[in-house]
C-alpha positions as CSV (number, residue, x, y, z in Angstrom):
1,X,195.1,194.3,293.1
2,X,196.6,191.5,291.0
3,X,200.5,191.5,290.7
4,X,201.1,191.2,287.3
5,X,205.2,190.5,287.5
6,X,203.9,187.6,289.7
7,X,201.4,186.5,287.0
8,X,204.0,187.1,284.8
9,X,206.7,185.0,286.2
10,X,204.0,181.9,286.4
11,X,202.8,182.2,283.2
12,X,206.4,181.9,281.3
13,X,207.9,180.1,284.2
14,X,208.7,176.5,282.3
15,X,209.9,178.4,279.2
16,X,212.1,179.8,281.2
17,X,213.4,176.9,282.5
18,X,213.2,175.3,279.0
19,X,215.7,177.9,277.5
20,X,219.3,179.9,277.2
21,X,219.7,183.3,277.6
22,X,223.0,184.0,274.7
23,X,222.8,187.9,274.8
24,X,221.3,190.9,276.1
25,X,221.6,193.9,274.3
26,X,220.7,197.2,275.5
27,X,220.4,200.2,273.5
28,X,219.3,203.8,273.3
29,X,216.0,203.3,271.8
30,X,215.5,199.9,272.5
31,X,216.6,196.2,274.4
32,X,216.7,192.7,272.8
33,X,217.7,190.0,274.1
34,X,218.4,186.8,271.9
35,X,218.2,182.9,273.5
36,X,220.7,180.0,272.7
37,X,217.5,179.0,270.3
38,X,218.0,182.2,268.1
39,X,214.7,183.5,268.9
40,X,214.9,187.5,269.3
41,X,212.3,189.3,272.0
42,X,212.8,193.3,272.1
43,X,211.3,196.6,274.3
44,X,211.8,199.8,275.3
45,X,215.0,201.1,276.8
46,X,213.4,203.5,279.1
47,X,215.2,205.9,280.7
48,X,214.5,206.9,284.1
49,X,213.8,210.7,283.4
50,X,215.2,211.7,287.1
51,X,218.8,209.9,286.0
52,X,220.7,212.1,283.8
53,X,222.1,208.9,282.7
54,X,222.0,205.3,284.0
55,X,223.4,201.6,284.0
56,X,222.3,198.1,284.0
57,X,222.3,197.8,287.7
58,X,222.0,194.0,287.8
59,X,225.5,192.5,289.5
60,X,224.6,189.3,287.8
61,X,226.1,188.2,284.3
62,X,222.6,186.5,282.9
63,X,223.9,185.6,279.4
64,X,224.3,181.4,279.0
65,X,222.4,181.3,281.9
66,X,219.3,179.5,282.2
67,X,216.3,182.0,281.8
68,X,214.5,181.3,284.5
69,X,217.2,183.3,286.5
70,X,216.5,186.3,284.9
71,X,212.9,185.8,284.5
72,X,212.6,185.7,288.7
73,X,214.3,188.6,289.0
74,X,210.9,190.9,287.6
75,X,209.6,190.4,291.4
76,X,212.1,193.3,292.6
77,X,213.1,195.1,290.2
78,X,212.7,198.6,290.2
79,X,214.9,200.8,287.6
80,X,213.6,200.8,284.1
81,X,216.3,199.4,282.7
82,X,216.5,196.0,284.2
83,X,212.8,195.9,283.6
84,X,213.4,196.2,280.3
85,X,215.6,193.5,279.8
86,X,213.4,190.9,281.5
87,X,211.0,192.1,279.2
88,X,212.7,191.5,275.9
89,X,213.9,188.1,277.6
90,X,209.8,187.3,278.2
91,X,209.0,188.8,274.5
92,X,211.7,186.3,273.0
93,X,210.8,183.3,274.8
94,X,207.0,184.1,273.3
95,X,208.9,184.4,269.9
96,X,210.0,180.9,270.5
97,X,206.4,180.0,269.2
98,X,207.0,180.8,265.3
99,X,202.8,180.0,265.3
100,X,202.2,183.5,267.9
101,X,202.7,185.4,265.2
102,X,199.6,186.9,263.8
103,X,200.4,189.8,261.1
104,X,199.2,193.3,261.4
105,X,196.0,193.5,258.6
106,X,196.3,197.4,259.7
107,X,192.5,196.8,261.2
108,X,193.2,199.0,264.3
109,X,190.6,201.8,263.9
110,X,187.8,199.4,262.8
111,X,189.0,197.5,265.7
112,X,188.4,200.3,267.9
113,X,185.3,200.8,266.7
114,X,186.2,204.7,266.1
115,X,183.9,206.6,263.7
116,X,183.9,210.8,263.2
117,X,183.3,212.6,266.4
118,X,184.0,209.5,268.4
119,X,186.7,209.8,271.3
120,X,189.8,208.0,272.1
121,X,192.0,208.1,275.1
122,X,195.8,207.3,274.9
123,X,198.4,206.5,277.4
124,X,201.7,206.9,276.5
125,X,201.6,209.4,273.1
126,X,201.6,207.1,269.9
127,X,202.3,210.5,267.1
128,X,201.4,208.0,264.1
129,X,198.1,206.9,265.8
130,X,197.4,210.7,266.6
131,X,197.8,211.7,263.5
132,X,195.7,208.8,261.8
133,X,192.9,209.7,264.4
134,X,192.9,213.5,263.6
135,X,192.6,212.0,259.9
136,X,189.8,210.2,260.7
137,X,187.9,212.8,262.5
138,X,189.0,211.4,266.3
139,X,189.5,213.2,268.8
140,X,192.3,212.0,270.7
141,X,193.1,212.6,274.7
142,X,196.7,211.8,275.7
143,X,198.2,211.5,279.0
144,X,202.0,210.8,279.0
145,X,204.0,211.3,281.8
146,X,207.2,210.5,280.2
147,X,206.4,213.7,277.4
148,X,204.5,215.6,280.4
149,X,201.4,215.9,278.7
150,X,198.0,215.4,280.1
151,X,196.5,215.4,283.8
152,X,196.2,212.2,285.9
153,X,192.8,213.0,287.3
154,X,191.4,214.8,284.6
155,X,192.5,212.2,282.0
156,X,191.0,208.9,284.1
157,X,187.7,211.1,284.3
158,X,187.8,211.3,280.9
159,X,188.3,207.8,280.2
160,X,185.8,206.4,282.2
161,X,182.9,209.2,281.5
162,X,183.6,210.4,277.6
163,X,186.2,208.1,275.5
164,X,184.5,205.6,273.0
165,X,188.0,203.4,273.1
166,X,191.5,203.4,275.0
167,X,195.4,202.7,273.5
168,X,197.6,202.0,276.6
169,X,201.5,202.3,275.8
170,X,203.1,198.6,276.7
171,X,206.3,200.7,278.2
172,X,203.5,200.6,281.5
173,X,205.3,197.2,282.2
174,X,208.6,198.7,282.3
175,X,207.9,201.5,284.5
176,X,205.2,199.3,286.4
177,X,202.4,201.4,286.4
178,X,200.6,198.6,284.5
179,X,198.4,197.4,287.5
180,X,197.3,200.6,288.4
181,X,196.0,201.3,284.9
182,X,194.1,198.0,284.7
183,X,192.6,199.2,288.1
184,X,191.6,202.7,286.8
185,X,189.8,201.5,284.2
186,X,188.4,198.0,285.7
187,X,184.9,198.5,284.3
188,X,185.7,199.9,281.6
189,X,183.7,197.7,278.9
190,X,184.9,199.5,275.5
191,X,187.5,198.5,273.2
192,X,191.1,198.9,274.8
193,X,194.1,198.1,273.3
194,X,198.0,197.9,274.5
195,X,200.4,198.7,271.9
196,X,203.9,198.6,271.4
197,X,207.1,197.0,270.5
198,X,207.3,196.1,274.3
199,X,203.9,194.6,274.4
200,X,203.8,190.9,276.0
201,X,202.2,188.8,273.4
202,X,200.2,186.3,276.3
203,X,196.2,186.0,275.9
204,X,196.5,184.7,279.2
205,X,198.0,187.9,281.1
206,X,195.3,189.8,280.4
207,X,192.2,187.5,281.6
208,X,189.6,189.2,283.8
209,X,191.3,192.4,282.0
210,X,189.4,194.8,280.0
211,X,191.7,194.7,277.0
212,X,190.7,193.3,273.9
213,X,193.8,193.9,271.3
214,X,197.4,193.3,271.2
215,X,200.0,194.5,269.3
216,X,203.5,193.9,269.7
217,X,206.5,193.0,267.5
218,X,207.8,189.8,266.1
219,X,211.3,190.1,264.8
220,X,212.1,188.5,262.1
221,X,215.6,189.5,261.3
222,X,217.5,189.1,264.5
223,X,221.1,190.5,262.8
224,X,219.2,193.6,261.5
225,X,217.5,194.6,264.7
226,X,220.5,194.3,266.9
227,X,222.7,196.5,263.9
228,X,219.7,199.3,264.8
229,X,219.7,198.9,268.6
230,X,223.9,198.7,268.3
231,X,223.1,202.2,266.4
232,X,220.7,203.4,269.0
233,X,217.5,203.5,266.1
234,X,214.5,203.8,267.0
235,X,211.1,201.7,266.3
236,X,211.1,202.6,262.2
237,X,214.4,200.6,261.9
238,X,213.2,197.9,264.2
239,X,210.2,197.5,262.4
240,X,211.9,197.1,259.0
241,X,213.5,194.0,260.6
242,X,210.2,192.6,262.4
243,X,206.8,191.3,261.4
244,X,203.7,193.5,263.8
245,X,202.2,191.2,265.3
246,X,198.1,191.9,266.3
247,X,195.2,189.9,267.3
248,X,192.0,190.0,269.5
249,X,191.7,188.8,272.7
250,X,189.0,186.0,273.0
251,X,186.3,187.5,276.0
């Protein structure tokens, strides 16, 4: 099974060393983290649901430090928390490329090649998407452990033996259950996207992977989005601050 913090780590490791973290801000929705070049990456604060509450457990002060400090530590880190704010860290320094950005044309569905009666699977519950599938005449599968809804088992059956396309949540990098979904669904062969405001922008990360779209979040208006995570909002109010950013994966 690949390691994808590993692949992660190698793929971003001379940005890294290239850039400045200035500050990490963690939130109750969401983290961002902005570098000494202004650029703005952001993801999920998620919450460990057997903590009734919880801390940024790193010891180490990582703002004005060289991000390749932080980057590194993704190879042991286990609470969600510090995940997520190597994450935001990654997703700015892939910001740092104003030319990554590739606006949402709102193309998912035809992307997905979904038509009426057609079945998609969903990890991680996405309500907007549910509800634009049930408009469409989708029927939609979810499995979310984080809500409690759906069956492990039952729901990878389903994937693999009914579903005409898959939506994976991004927040699978933050509680790392990333690789084992990519190995769940290795032949897999139709259209899978990973969505989310955590998603890591990177053709490169998902080579020899079955997904074929990304979609993620651009920030555009680095004062506005760290007013909302400051006021623990959620991904409306980050969005009115940030471009989506979507595109295909070459095959």
């Amino acid at each position: 099974m690949i390691n994808y913090d590993e692949k992660i780590i190698e793929i971003f490791a001379q940005r890294a060393k290239n850039n400045y973290v200035d500050t990490i801000n963690i939130g109750l929705g969401y983290t961002a983290v902005v570098l000494k070049n202004g650029s703005c990456g952001v993801c999920c604060t998620l919450i460990d649901s057997k903590n009734s509450c919880t801390v940024y457990k790193e010891s180490e002060d990582y703002e004005q430090k060289n991000c390749y400090d932080l980057l590194i530590t993704l190879r042991y880190l286990k609470d969600y928390v510090s995940r997520a704010v190597v994450i935001a860290m990654i997703n700015a320094l892939s910001a740092s490329d104003k030319t990554n950005l590739r606006v949402d044309k709102n193309t998912l569905f035809n992307d997905l090649k979904l038509e009426v009666g057609d079945k998609l699977a969903m990890i991680g519950y996405f309500k907007p998407i549910v509800n634009q599938a049930k408009e469409k005449g989708v029927f939609v599968k979810a499995y979310d452990i984080g809500k409690e809804i759906g069956d492990e088992e039952s729901f990878y059956k389903y994937v693999n033996q009914e579903s005409s396309a898959l939506i994976i949540t991004a927040t699978s990098f933050i509680n790392n259950s990333f690789s084992d979904i990519i190995n769940r669904i290795e032949n897999y062969r139709n259209p899978v996207a990973l969505l989310g405001p955590s998603t890591i922008m990177e053709e490169k990360l998902y080579q020899n992977t079955p997904i074929t779209i990304l979609g993620g979040t651009f920030v555009t208006n680095t004062k506005g989005v760290l007013k909302a995570i400051r006021n623990g909002k959620g991904t409306p109010q980050i969005h009115k601050n940030s471009e989506k950013n979507y595109y295909l994966i070459s095959k």
